[in-house]
C-alpha positions in Angstrom: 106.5 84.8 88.4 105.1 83.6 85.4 103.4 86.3 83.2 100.0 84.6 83.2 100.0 83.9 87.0 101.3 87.8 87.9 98.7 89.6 85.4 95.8 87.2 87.3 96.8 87.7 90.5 97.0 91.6 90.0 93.4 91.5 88.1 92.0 89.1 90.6 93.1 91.7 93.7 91.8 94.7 91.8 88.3 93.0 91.6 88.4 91.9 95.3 88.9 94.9 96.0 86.3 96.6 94.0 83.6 94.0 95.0 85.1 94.1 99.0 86.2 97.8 99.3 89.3 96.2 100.8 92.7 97.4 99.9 94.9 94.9 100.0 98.2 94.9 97.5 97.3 91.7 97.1 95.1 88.4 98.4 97.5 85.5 96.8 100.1 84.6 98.5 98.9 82.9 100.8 102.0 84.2 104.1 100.1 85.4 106.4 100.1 86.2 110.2 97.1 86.5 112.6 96.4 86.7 116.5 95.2 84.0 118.3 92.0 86.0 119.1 91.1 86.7 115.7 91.2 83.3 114.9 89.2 82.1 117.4 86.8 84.3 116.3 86.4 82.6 112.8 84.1 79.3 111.6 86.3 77.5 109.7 83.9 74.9 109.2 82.6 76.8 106.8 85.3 77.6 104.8 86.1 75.1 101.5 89.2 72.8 102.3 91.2 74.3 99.1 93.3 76.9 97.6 90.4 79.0 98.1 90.3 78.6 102.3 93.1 82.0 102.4 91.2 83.6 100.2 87.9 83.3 102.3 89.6 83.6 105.5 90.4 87.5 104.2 87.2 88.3 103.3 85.9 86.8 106.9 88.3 88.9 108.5 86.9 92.2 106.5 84.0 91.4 107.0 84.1 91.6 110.9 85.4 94.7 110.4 89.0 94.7 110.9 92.2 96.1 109.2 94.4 94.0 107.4 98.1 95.1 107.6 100.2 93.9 105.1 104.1 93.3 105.5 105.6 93.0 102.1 108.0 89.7 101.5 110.3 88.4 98.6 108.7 85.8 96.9 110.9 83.3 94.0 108.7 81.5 91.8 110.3 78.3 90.3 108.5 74.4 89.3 109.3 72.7 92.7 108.2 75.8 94.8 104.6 75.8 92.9 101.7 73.7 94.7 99.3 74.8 92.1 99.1 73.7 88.5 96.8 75.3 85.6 93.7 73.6 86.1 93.5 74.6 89.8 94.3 77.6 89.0 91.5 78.3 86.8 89.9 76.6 89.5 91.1 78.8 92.3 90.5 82.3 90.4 86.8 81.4 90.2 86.2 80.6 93.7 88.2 83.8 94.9 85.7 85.9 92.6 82.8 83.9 93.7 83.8 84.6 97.4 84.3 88.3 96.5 80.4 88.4 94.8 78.8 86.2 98.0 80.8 89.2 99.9 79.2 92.0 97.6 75.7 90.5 97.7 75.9 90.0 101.4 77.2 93.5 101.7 73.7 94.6 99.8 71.7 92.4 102.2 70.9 90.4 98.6 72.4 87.1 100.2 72.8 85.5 103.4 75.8 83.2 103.1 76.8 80.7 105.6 80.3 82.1 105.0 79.8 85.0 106.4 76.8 84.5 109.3 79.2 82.5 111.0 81.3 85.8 111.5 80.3 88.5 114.3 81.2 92.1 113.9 84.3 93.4 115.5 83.8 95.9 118.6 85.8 98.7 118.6 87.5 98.2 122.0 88.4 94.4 120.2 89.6 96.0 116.6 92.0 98.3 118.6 93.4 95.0 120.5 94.1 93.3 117.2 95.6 96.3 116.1 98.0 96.6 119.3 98.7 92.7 118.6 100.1 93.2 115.3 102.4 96.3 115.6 104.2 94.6 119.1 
């Protein structure tokens, strides 16, 4: 991994999760697995049609409440394998720290954004389902 991408992504996920009180190893790579049910839970209308769609889909899913669980993968960084130049990079850190302050704000009852209305809150006997879904 380039330098520049590896010491953003690393500084990006350490202010997510200062601003999210998540704690994910990371929010970046964009592999990820979810359950049916949780997805049918989520607005996606919402959500920008972007690099930044992952990134808000995460902080959807914490704020409903539920635990992430992270599976660590290999990942091989070369030109053909990158979808994402420079510019949208630049692009894409700023909307992942914009999605982490809407989060804050809304957290403090500051803001009310359509991002995360559209969300309900997990109930406990529904968290412990996703849960079951993703260690079977």
């Amino acid at each position: 991994m380039p330098k520049y991408k590896y010491i953003s992504n690393r500084f990006l996920t350490l202010i997510e999760n200062l601003l999210t009180g998540g704690k994910l190893s990371e929010y970046h790579t964009g592999y990820r697995a979810f359950s049916r049910k949780l997805l049918e839970c989520i607005d996606f209308r919402v959500n920008l049609d972007d690099f930044v769609f992952d990134n808000q889909l995460l902080l959807q899913i914490l704020w409903m409440g539920y635990t992430i669980a992270e599976i660590t993968c290999p990942a091989k960084y070369f030109k053909e394998a990158s979808a994402i130049d420079f510019k949208h990079s630049i692009k894409y850190a700023f909307g992942c720290l914009w999605t982490g302050f809407l989060y804050r704000f809304a957290k403090m009852g500051v803001l009310k954004p359509q991002l995360f209305l559209s969300c309900g809150s997990a109930r406990s006997d529904e968290k412990s389902s996703f849960s079951k879904d993703l260690t079977a």
